[in-house]
N, C-alpha and C positions, 0 to 999 in steps of 0.2 A: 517556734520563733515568735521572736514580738517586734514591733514597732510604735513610738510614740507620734503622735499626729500633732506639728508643731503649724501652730495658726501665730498669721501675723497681724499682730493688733493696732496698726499704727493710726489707720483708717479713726481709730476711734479717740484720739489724742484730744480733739478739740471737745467731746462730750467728759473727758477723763478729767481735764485743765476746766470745766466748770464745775467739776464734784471739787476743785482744789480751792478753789477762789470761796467756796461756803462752807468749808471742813479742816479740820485738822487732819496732817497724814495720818495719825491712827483712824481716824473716821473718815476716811478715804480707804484704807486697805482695807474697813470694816464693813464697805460701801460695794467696791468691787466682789469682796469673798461671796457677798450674797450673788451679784452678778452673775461669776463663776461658778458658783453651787446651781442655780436654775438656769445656766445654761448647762452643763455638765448632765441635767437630768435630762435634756433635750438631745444630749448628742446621741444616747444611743437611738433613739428613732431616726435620726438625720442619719446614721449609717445606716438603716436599717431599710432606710428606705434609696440612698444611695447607691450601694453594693449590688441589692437583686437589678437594676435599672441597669447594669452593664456587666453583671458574672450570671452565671446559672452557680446560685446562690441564692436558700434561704431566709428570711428573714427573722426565723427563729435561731437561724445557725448564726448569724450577723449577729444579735444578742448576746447568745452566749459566751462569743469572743469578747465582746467588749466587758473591761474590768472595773472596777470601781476607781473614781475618780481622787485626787487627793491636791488638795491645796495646798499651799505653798507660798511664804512670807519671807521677804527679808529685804535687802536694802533697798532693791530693784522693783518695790512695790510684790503684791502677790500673783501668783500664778497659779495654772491646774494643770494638772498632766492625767491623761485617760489613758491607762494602755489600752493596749486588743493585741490578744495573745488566740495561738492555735497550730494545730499541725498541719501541713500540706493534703487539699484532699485527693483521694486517689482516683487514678483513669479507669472508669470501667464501673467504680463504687461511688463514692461521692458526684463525679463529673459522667454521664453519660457517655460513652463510645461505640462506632460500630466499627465495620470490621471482624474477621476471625476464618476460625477453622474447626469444623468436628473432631473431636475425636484425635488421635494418630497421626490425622492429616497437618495437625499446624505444626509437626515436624519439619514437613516439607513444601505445604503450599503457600505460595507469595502472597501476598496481602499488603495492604495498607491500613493501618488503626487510626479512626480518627478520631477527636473528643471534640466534645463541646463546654469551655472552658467561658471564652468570653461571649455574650451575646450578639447574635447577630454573624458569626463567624464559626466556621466548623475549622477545628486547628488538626494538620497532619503529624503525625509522631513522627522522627526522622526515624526511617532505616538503621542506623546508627545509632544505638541509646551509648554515647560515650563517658554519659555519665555515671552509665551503672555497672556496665563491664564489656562495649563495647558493639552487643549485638541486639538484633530487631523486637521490635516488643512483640508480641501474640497475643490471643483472645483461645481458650480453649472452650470453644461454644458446647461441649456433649460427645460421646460416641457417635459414630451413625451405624444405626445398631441395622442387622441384615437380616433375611429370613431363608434359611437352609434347609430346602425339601428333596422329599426319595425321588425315586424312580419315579414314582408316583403322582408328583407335586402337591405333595402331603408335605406342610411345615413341620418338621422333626426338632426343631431348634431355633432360638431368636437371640443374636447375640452380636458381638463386634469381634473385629480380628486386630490382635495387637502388633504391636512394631516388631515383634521376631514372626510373624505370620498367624500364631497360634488363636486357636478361638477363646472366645471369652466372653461365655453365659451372663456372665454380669461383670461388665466392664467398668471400670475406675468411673467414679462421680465426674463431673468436669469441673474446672477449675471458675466457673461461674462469670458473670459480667465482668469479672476483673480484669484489666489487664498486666499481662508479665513482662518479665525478660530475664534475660539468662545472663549469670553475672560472668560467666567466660564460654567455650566454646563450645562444650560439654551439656549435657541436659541438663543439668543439677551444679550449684544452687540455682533457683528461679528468685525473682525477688519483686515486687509490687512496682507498677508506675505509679507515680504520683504528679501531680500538678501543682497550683499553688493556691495558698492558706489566705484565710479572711486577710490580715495581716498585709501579706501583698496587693489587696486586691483594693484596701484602703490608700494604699501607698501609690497605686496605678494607675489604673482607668478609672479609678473613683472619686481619686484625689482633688481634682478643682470643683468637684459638687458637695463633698464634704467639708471644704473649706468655705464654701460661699455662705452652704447653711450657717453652718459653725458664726462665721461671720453677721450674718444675718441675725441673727439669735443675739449676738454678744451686744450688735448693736440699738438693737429693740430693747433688749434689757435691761442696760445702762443708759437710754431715754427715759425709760420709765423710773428707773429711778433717781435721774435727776429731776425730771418733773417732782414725783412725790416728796423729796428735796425741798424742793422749792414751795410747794405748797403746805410744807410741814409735816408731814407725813411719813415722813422715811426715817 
């Protein structure tokens, strides 16, 4: 998924209206581009530093979403559009979760999975994943592997008992930190939980700090270069 992060510039009309008053609009559109081009190298740090401050999100992962920037000219004066593009990260892999069951048992034993998605907030999985095919997610934490001795209590054997009773010397891997869920009622298919991607996370809880920066930046950098303007230098 992607999203573009639309900043409102109006804040800066009265610093724009004196690039007008000492330029031609070509040397006005020529005036901003530069604007937009060093603020645009600014923004991926302002996510970067925005994002990890309210998701459990790194800020190398923050980078990598963010796309290259691209400007844009035409009657309207010019513009820049950044995307940040990425996939949803997953409950259990990307996102930390607890919760679970060994082995066999998260066949049958109740639980609750919880993630930690946004900071400061531990988030419950409903019971109901309606999104995926209607039933509870799970955590398959390992076997719990048993030890089977004689008469004697001599360990003869180390192993787990499967879901038809039977033993099993070496029992199935587990399905690791991940969390699942089952896309109907049946065991199979299973299919990954997932949360949400950089993408949202710019779009949500990050959104009025991203913008302030963003802001911030645009308007320090069209001061300066109306000053340099002004003293001949731009």
């Amino acid at each position: 998924m992607s999203i573009t992060i639309e900043i409102d510039t109006s804040e800066l009309d009265s610093l724009v209206d004196g690039l007008k008053k000492r330029l031609t609009p070509a040397q006005v559109d020529r005036a901003m581009s530069s604007v937009l081009r060093d603020t645009a190298e600014h923004t991926k740090e302002i996510l970067k530093r925005a994002i990890p401050e309210h998701y459990y999100a790194t800020p190398g992962e923050v980078g990598k979403a963010i796309g290259k920037a691209s400007l844009t000219s035409g009657g309207l004066g010019v513009g820049c559009c950044i995307p940040i593009t990425g996939a949803r990260k997953s409950i259990g892999g990307g996102f930390s979760a607890t919760g679970g069951a060994r082995g066999w048992e998260s066949l049958r034993k109740r639980y609750r999975v919880k993630a930690r998605i946004v900071k400061g907030v531990q988030s419950t999985l409903p019971q109901n994943m309606s999104s995926y095919g209607g039933q509870a997610p799970f955590r398959n934490l390992g076997p719990s592997l048993r030890s089977f001795k004689d008469a004697n209590g001599n360990t003869i054997a180390r192993g787990a008992i499967g879901p038809d009773g039977a033993f099993e010397k070496y029992p199935k891997s587990s399905l690791g930190k991940q969390v699942f869920t089952r896309g109907a009622k049946g065991r199979l298919p299973i299919k990954k939980v997932v949360g949400i991607a950089i993408p949202q996370m710019a779009a949500n809880q990050a959104r009025e700090d991203i913008e302030a920066g963003i802001r911030e930046h645009l308007e320090k950098s069209t001061a300066e270069k109306l000053n340099a303007l002004v003293r001949g230098g731009g």
